[in-house]
C-alpha positions in Angstrom: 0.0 0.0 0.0 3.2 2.6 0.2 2.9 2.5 -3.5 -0.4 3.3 -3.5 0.2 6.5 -1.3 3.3 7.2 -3.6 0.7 7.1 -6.6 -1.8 9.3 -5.1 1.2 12.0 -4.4 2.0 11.4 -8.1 -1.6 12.5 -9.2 -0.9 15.8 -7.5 2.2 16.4 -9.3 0.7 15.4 -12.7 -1.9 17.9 -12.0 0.7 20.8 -11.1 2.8 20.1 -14.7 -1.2 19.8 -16.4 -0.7 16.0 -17.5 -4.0 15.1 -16.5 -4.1 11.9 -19.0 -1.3 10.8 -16.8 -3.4 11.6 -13.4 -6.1 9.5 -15.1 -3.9 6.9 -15.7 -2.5 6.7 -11.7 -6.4 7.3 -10.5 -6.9 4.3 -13.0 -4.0 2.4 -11.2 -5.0 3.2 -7.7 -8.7 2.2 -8.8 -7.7 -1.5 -9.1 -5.6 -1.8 -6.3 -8.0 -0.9 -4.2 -10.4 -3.2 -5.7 -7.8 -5.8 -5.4 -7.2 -5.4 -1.7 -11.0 -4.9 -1.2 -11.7 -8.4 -2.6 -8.0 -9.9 -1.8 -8.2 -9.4 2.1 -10.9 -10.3 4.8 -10.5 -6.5 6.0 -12.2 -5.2 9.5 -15.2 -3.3 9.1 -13.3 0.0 9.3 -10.9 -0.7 7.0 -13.9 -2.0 4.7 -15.3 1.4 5.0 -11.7 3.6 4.9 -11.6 1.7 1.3 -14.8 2.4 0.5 -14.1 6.2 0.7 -10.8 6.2 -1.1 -12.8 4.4 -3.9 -15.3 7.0 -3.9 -13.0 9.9 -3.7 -10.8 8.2 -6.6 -14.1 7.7 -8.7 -15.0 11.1 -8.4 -11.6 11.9 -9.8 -11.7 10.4 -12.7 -15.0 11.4 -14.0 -13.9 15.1 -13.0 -10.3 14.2 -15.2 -12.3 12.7 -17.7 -14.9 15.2 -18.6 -13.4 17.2 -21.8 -11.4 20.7 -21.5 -8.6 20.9 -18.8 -10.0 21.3 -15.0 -10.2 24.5 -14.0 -7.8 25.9 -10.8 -10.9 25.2 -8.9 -10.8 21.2 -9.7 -7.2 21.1 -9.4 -7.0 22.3 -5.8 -10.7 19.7 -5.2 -8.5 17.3 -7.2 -5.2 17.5 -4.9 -7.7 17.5 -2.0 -8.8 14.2 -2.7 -5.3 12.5 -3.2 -4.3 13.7 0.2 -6.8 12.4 1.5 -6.7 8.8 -0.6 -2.8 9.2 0.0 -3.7 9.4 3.7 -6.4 6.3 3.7 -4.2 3.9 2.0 -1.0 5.0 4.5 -3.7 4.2 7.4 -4.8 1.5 6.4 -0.7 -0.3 5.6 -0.2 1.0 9.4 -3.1 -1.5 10.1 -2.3 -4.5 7.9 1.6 -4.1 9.4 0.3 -4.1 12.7 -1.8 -7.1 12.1 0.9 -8.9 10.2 3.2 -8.5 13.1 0.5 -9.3 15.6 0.2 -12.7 13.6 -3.6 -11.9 12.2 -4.1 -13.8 9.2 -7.7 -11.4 8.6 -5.4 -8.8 6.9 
């Protein structure tokens, strides 16, 4: 999941240099890893639900990215908003799964 942090910080600094298609290609990325560790992992209910919302927030992303014309300064600063806070979901959740690893729980 460090990658997947590292990918969200890389949206934001595809959105500063205006390479959106490569944004949408990371928020494409980050789309099926979550969905991977969704359906890889038997996750807690709060990590369930921490996915849940970076799924949403990356969703919202891409159909803001994909919509023709280059976002506005308005959607770029929404746009960085929501990889923090992806960026900040996925390094909550590897804090979890290395704690669980360590603690010898198979769930995650």
């Amino acid at each position: 999941m460090n990658s997947a942090a590292r990918m969200a910080g890389e949206i934001v600094m595809c959105l500063r240099t205006e390479r959106s298609e490569m944004a949408l290609f990371r928020i494409g990325d980050l789309m099926n890893h979550n969905g991977y560790l969704s359906s890889r992992y038997r996750l807690p209910k709060k990590s369930q639900d921490n996915l849940s919302r970076a799924q949403g927030q990356l969703q919202s992303m891409h159909e803001l990215l994909s919509a023709a014309g280059d976002p506005s300064p308005e959607d770029k600063v929404r746009l960085a908003t929501s990889c923090q806070k992806v960026s900040e979901i996925f390094s909550v959740e590897q804090g979890a799964a290395t704690r669980a690893a360590e603690a010898g729980d198979e769930q995650w």
